[in-house]
C-alpha positions, 0 to 999 in steps of 0.5 A: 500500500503507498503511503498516503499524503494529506492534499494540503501536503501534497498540493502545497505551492512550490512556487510563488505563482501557485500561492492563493489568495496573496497576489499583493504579498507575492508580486511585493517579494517577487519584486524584492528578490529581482531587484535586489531589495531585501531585508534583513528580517521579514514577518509574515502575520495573518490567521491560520492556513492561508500560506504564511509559512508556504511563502517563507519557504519559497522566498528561502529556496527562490533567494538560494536559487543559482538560475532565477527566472525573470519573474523572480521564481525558482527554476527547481533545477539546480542543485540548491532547488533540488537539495530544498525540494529533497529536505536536504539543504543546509542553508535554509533552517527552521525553528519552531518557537513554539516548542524552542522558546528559551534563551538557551534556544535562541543563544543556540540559533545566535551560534549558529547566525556567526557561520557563514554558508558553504554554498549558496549566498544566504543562510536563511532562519524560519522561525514559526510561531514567532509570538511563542518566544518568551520575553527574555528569549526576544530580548536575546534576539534583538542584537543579532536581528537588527545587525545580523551579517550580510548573509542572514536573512530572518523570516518570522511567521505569525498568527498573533502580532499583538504578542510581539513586542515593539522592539521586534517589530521595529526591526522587521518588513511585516506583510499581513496575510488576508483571509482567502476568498470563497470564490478562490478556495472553491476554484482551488478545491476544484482544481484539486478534485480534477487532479484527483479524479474527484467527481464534485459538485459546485455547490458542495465546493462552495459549501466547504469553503464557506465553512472554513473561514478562509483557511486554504489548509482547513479547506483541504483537510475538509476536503479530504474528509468528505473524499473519505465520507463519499468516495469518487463522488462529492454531492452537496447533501453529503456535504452538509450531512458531513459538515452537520450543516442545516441545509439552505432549501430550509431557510427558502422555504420558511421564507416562502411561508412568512411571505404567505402568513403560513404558520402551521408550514413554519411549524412543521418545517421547524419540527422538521429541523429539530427532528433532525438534530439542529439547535434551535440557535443554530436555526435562528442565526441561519435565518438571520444570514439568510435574510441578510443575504436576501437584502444583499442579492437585492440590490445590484450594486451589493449582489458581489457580497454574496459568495456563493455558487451561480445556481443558488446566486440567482435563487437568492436573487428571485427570492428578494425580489418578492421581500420590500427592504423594509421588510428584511431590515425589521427581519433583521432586527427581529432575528438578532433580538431573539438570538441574544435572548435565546440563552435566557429562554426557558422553554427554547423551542416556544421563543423560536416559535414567537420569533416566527410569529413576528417575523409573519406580523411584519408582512402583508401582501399587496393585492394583486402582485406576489410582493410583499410590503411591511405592515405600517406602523404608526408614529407620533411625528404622522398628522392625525386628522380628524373626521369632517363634521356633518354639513348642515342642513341649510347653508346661508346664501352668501355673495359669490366671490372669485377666488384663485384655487389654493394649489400651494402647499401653504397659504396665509389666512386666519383660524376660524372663530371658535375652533382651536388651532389644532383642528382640522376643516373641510372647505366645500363648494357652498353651491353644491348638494352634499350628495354631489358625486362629482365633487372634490373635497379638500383636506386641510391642517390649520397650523398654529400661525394661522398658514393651512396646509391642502393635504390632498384632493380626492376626486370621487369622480376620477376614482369611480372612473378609474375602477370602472375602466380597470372592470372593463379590461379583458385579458386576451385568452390564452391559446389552447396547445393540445398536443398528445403524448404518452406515459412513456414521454411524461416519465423522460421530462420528468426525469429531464426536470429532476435532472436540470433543478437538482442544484437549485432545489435538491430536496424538492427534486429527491420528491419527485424522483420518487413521485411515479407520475401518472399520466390521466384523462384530460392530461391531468398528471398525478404524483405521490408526495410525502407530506402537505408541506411538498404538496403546498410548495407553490413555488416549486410545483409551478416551475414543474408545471411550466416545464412539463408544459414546454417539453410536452407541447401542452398548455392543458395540463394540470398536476395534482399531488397526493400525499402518501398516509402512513401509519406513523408509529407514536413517538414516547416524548414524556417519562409516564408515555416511555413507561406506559410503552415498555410496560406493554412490551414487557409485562412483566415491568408492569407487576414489578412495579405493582409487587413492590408498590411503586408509584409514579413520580412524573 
């Protein structure tokens, strides 16, 4: 049996062109090592796993190199190449601090600076962990690192500068090393998984490097676990049942269920959750990043915050369209309040049930479009006006009088006698029946120096008019397509369906692989699902339902879903239902009990 190697051994840059995600830091050393720039110590910072260390050993081997190139790599043809690639050169050290952090250690590497190199033009010190040394092990350091000779050249890595002290850091170039982006980790991964041989899918890519909090080495040690999990083949649910992830599709359709008002659908799929093993914390702050994520696919100008993979990319952005920012703002809000009162919860599933109830008290749908808007609140700042007096029955005959309309939003004129400032008047055509269906009636605010304010006209004329004239549009009937086919047809797009929405809804597509489509009279097409919460997926069911009317040829076809009643076994939740069960399985705990005269203290 070969002896295996871990990829983020095997796959670990040689070369300054391979390392991922440091563009700026590899062209500033590549830049330094041509022209002949070079400190005389380095300090390489930043977290874990993005190719501190990776980078001190090429720039170690790349200054050793007897034939660079041009662009300031190694050639890893000589003989100094060679010897570093073989672990066998005598010019390059490494110290883990980590575990040599005395003075007696640092004295022993001071010894070893005065001895100039055999071969090659520099001896080069690699200390990891740098941040490990003691105080006075940095203090013993300090000489030999600000005048070290010609041929020395120190390169300290680190995750944690802040340990460092001043005096260290006064003599070193420092370059922070950044988190690598998903997008990069998932082209790394990939490149990975072709070279292996490796079967994987977008999705599952994008999954592991999400998780891994820009750590390349993490991203690859993730990587080789699911290789173990699944073999040739990575899929995205193995993924996330790997990684104990809650999968995306859920957050999708709780949101669908806010928009609608649909509570028991919130209920059950949460149900579904915990049945699963997920936290109900884990939950909250999900749906709190999947809100976040919808505000950011709604606007074009921060859709390239969202880091995840094409297909989901536009799921986020169809979802969005049909949630107000508004709305996710106050669902923002509301996820984050309940999140940080969840410890403080007694009874945890009730609080993440109340938080889904104020997430469904923020919506309400605008009629006739699929939008949502949220629910206006009212505010002290808002004008309340009050309702318009009755007009009298008879109305004294004055003198008429020209006057210019008020079309401003302000004029002057003078509080009538006998109404406070604070009331509000409606003035009316005097010649005019109050019955008049044609009249326009103006609201107006009397301010407190006298000025009124027109709020608004409201025509009743142009308002019957209008619902009149939207009464009479007739919508053009849709062509009738007929167009027969058989059970054989319907099964092969059916399989087309599942085949081409897999990534977009993997849990909906594995329903309808098991759904044995039935081909009935009038081209009504019938399904097996497990439960109503399949069955109610609006969403979903109408991309089938336009699908199969495009392949098919046949805009008369209907789907009807039946859900699949099995006798479910009853679950024991409480101590008394645990007993009541194994007492029927085993009379005999049922007369232990009666002999030795127990009770029941639950």
């Amino acid at each position: 049996m070969d002896n295996y190697i871990v990829s983020a051994r095997k796959y670990r840059p040689s070369t300054f062109a391979q390392v991922v995600g440091q563009d700026a830091i590899t062209s500033t050393l590549k830049n330094a090592i041509v022209t002949g720039h070079l400190a005389q110590a380095f300090l390489f910072t930043g977290p874990r796993g993005v190719g501190k260390t990776t980078c001190a050993r090429i720039m170690a081997k790349t200054i050793n190199c007897m034939n660079p190139t041009p662009e300031g790599e190694p050639c890893n043809e000589c003989a100094s190449c060679k010897a570093f690639n073989e672990n066998g050169s005598f010019n390059i050290h490494e110290l883990d601090a980590a575990s040599n952090n005395s003075v007696d250690d640092i004295r022993a590497l001071v010894n070893q600076v005065r001895i100039p190199p055999q071969s090659g033009k520099y001896k080069v010190y690699i200390i990891d962990e740098v941040h490990m040394l003691s105080t006075a092990a940095f203090n013993a350091f300090l000489k030999t690192l600000e005048e070290p000779p010609a041929y020395a050249k120190f390169i300290l890595a680190t995750t944690e500068k802040h340990k460092i002290i001043p005096t260290i850091l006064s003599r070193c170039q420092i370059f922070d090393f950044r988190r690598i982006g998903v997008g990069d980790i998932a082209q790394h991964l990939a490149y990975v998984a072709k070279n292996e041989g490796i079967e994987a899918e977008e999705e599952a890519l994008h999954i592991i490097a999400q998780k891994v909090d820009g750590a390349l080495r993490d991203a690859l040690s993730t990587f080789d676990q699911i290789v173990s999990y699944s073999g040739k083949k990575i899929t995205y649910k193995d993924v996330i049942e790997n990684l104990n992830i809650l999968d995306y599709e859920y957050y999708f359709r709780m949101t669908q269920a806010i928009l609608r008002g649909d509570f028991p659908t919130l209920l059950l799929v949460f149900d579904e959750i915990l049945q699963n093993g997920f936290d109900g914390q884990d939950f909250l702050s999900g749906l709190n990043d999947h809100f976040r994520k919808l505000l950011v696919a709604k606007n074009p100008q921060t859709e390239k915050l969202l880091q995840t993979s094409p297909s989901l990319f536009n799921h986020y952005r169809e979802q969005a369209k049909l949630c107000s920012t508004d709305f996710l703002f106050k669902a923002l809000s509301t996820c984050n309040t309940f999140d940080l009162d969840y410890k403080t919860s007694n009874n945890k599933r009730l609080h993440v049930e109340i938080a889904l109830t104020q997430l469904i008290s923020l919506t309400q749908k605008v009629p006739g479009t699929d939008k949502v808007e949220p629910v206006p609140t009212t505010t002290e700042s808002k004008p309340v006006y009050k309702k318009p007096a009755p007009a009298p029955k008879k109305i004294p005959q004055e003198p008429v009088k020209t006057e210019k309309p008020e079309t401003t939003p302000e004029t002057s004129g003078t509080t009538a006698p006998g109404k406070t400032t604070s009331e509000t008047t409606v003035k009316k055509p005097q010649a005019e029946p109050v019955n008049n269906p044609h009249r326009k009636t103006t609201v107006t605010t009397t301010r407190k120096n006298g000025n009124r304010q027109a709020v608004r006209n409201i025509s009743i004329k142009d308002t019957l008019n209008a619902l009149k004239a939207k009464s009479n549009v007739v919508d053009e009937p849709e062509p009738v397509i007929i167009n027969e086919f058989t059970q054989e047809k319907l099964e092969h797009a059916w399989d087309g369906f599942v085949k081409s929405y897999k990534v977009k809804s993997p849990s909906f597509v594995l329903t309808l692989s098991k759904g044995q489509p039935r081909l009935k009279e009038n081209f009504k097409i019938e399904y097996h699902v497990p439960n109503s919460i399949i069955k109610d997926d609006k969403l979903n069911v109408n991309i089938l339902l336009d699908y199969l009317k495009k392949e098919l040829n046949n805009n008369q076809i209907t789907l009807e879903a039946i859900v699949d009643t099995h006798k479910r076994q009853q679950e024991a939740y409480t101590d008394r239902e645990r007993f009541e069960k194994l007492s029927k399985d085993f009379p005999k705990l049922n007369r232990l009990k009666n002999e030795l005269d127990l009770e029941l203290g639950f």
